[in-house]
N, C-alpha and C positions, 0 to 999 in steps of 0.2 A: 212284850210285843202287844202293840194294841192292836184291835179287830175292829174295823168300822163295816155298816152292812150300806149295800144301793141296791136300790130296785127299780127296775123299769119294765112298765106295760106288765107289774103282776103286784097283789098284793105281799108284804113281808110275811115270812113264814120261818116260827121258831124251829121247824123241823128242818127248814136250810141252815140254819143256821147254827143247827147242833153239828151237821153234819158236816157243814166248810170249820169247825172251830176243831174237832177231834181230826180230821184230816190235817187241818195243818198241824196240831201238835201230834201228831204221829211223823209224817213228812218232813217239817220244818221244822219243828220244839226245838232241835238240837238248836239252831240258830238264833233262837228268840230272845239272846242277851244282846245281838249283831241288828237286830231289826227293828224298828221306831215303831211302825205301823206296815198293817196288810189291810189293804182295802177291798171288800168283797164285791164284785159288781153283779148282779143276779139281772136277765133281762131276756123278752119272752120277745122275739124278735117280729115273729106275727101277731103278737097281742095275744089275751086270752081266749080270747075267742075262735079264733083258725087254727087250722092243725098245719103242720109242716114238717119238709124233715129236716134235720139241724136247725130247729126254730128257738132253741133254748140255749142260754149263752153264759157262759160264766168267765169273768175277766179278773185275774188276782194282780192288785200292783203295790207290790213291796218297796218298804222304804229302807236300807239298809242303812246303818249308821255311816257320815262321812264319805257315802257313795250315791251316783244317781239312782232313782227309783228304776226300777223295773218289771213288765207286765208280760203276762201270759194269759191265755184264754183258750178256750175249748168251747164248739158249739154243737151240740149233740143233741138226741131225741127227748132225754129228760136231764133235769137240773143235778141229779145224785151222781151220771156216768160224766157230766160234765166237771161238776167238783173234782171227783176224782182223778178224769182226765188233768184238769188245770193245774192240781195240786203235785200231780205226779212231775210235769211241766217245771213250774216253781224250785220241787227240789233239786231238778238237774241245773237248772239252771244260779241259784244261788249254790251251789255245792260249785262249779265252775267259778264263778265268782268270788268266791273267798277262797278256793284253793290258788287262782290268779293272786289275789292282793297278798298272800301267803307266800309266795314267791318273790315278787318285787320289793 
Protein backbone atom coordinates (compact mmCIF):
# COMPACT_ATOMS: atom_id res chain seq x y z
CA UNK A 1 0.00 0.00 0.00
CA UNK A 2 1.46 3.15 -1.01
CA UNK A 3 0.91 6.56 0.97
CA UNK A 4 1.09 9.70 -1.04
CA UNK A 5 0.93 13.18 1.18
CA UNK A 6 -1.34 16.76 -0.17
CA UNK A 7 -1.38 19.86 1.47
CA UNK A 8 -3.35 22.76 1.26
CA UNK A 9 -3.14 26.46 2.86
CA UNK A 10 -0.39 24.76 5.36
CA UNK A 11 3.12 23.64 5.11
CA UNK A 12 3.96 19.52 5.01
CA UNK A 13 4.61 18.31 8.44
CA UNK A 14 6.63 14.86 9.19
CA UNK A 15 4.57 14.80 12.46
CA UNK A 16 1.37 14.43 10.05
CA UNK A 17 2.60 12.24 8.60
CA UNK A 18 3.92 9.80 11.21
CA UNK A 19 0.73 10.12 12.54
CA UNK A 20 -1.87 9.45 9.13
CA UNK A 21 0.93 6.47 8.40
CA UNK A 22 0.70 4.36 12.01
CA UNK A 23 -3.05 5.09 12.00
CA UNK A 24 -3.58 3.58 8.90
CA UNK A 25 -1.35 0.58 9.63
CA UNK A 26 -3.11 0.07 12.83
CA UNK A 27 -6.71 0.64 11.05
CA UNK A 28 -6.27 -0.62 7.71
CA UNK A 29 -2.69 -2.80 7.66
CA UNK A 30 -5.02 -5.68 7.52
CA UNK A 31 -5.96 -4.56 3.95
CA UNK A 32 -2.78 -3.20 2.53
CA UNK A 33 -2.13 -6.45 0.10
CA UNK A 34 -6.15 -5.25 -1.32
CA UNK A 35 -5.04 -1.45 -1.72
CA UNK A 36 -2.72 0.25 -4.50
CA UNK A 37 -2.63 3.51 -2.76
CA UNK A 38 -4.07 5.87 0.11
CA UNK A 39 -3.81 9.39 -0.67
CA UNK A 40 -3.63 11.70 2.40
CA UNK A 41 -5.10 15.13 1.75
CA UNK A 42 -4.11 17.52 4.76
CA UNK A 43 -5.93 21.16 4.33
CA UNK A 44 -6.36 24.20 6.61
CA UNK A 45 -9.48 25.37 5.31
CA UNK A 46 -9.12 29.19 6.65
CA UNK A 47 -5.42 29.24 5.91
CA UNK A 48 -2.97 29.54 8.45
CA UNK A 49 -3.60 32.31 9.61
CA UNK A 50 -7.42 32.52 10.96
CA UNK A 51 -8.63 30.47 13.53
CA UNK A 52 -11.97 28.46 13.00
CA UNK A 53 -13.94 25.89 14.22
CA UNK A 54 -13.84 22.59 12.03
CA UNK A 55 -11.20 24.69 9.87
CA UNK A 56 -8.71 21.59 9.57
CA UNK A 57 -9.62 18.86 7.14
CA UNK A 58 -8.43 15.69 6.46
CA UNK A 59 -9.75 13.61 3.20
CA UNK A 60 -8.31 9.75 2.88
CA UNK A 61 -8.95 8.28 -0.72
CA UNK A 62 -8.28 4.74 -1.19
CA UNK A 63 -7.64 2.86 -4.19
CA UNK A 64 -8.60 -0.68 -3.64
CA UNK A 65 -7.25 -3.24 -6.18
CA UNK A 66 -9.97 -3.91 -9.22
CA UNK A 67 -12.59 -1.64 -7.33
CA UNK A 68 -13.38 2.21 -7.61
CA UNK A 69 -11.57 4.49 -5.22
CA UNK A 70 -13.16 5.62 -2.27
CA UNK A 71 -12.95 8.77 0.07
CA UNK A 72 -13.71 9.88 3.62
CA UNK A 73 -12.92 12.99 5.37
CA UNK A 74 -13.24 14.57 8.79
CA UNK A 75 -13.02 18.18 9.62
CA UNK A 76 -12.16 19.02 13.14
CA UNK A 77 -10.47 21.61 15.37
CA UNK A 78 -6.82 20.03 14.86
CA UNK A 79 -5.24 17.77 12.17
CA UNK A 80 -4.42 14.66 14.91
CA UNK A 81 -8.49 14.25 15.97
CA UNK A 82 -9.12 14.60 12.31
CA UNK A 83 -6.66 11.70 11.10
CA UNK A 84 -8.21 9.70 13.55
CA UNK A 85 -11.62 10.60 12.87
CA UNK A 86 -11.02 9.76 8.97
CA UNK A 87 -9.12 6.79 9.50
CA UNK A 88 -11.72 5.38 11.88
CA UNK A 89 -14.08 6.25 8.64
CA UNK A 90 -11.85 4.35 6.13
CA UNK A 91 -12.02 1.19 8.20
CA UNK A 92 -15.69 0.81 8.42
CA UNK A 93 -16.05 1.56 5.46
CA UNK A 94 -13.33 -0.73 3.36
CA UNK A 95 -14.17 -3.52 6.00
CA UNK A 96 -17.97 -3.09 4.24
CA UNK A 97 -16.44 -3.24 1.04
CA UNK A 98 -14.68 -6.39 0.93
CA UNK A 99 -16.90 -8.13 3.23
CA UNK A 100 -19.57 -7.01 0.11
CA UNK A 101 -17.08 -8.44 -2.74
CA UNK A 102 -16.67 -11.58 -0.25
CA UNK A 103 -20.13 -12.44 -0.80
CA UNK A 104 -20.82 -11.83 -4.45
Amino acid sequence: MHIEFNYKNLPASDALETHAREALSNHVGRFSDRITRVEVHFADLNSTHKQGQNDKRVLFEARPTGMDPLAVESATDDFHTAVSDAVNKLQRVLTTRFERAATH
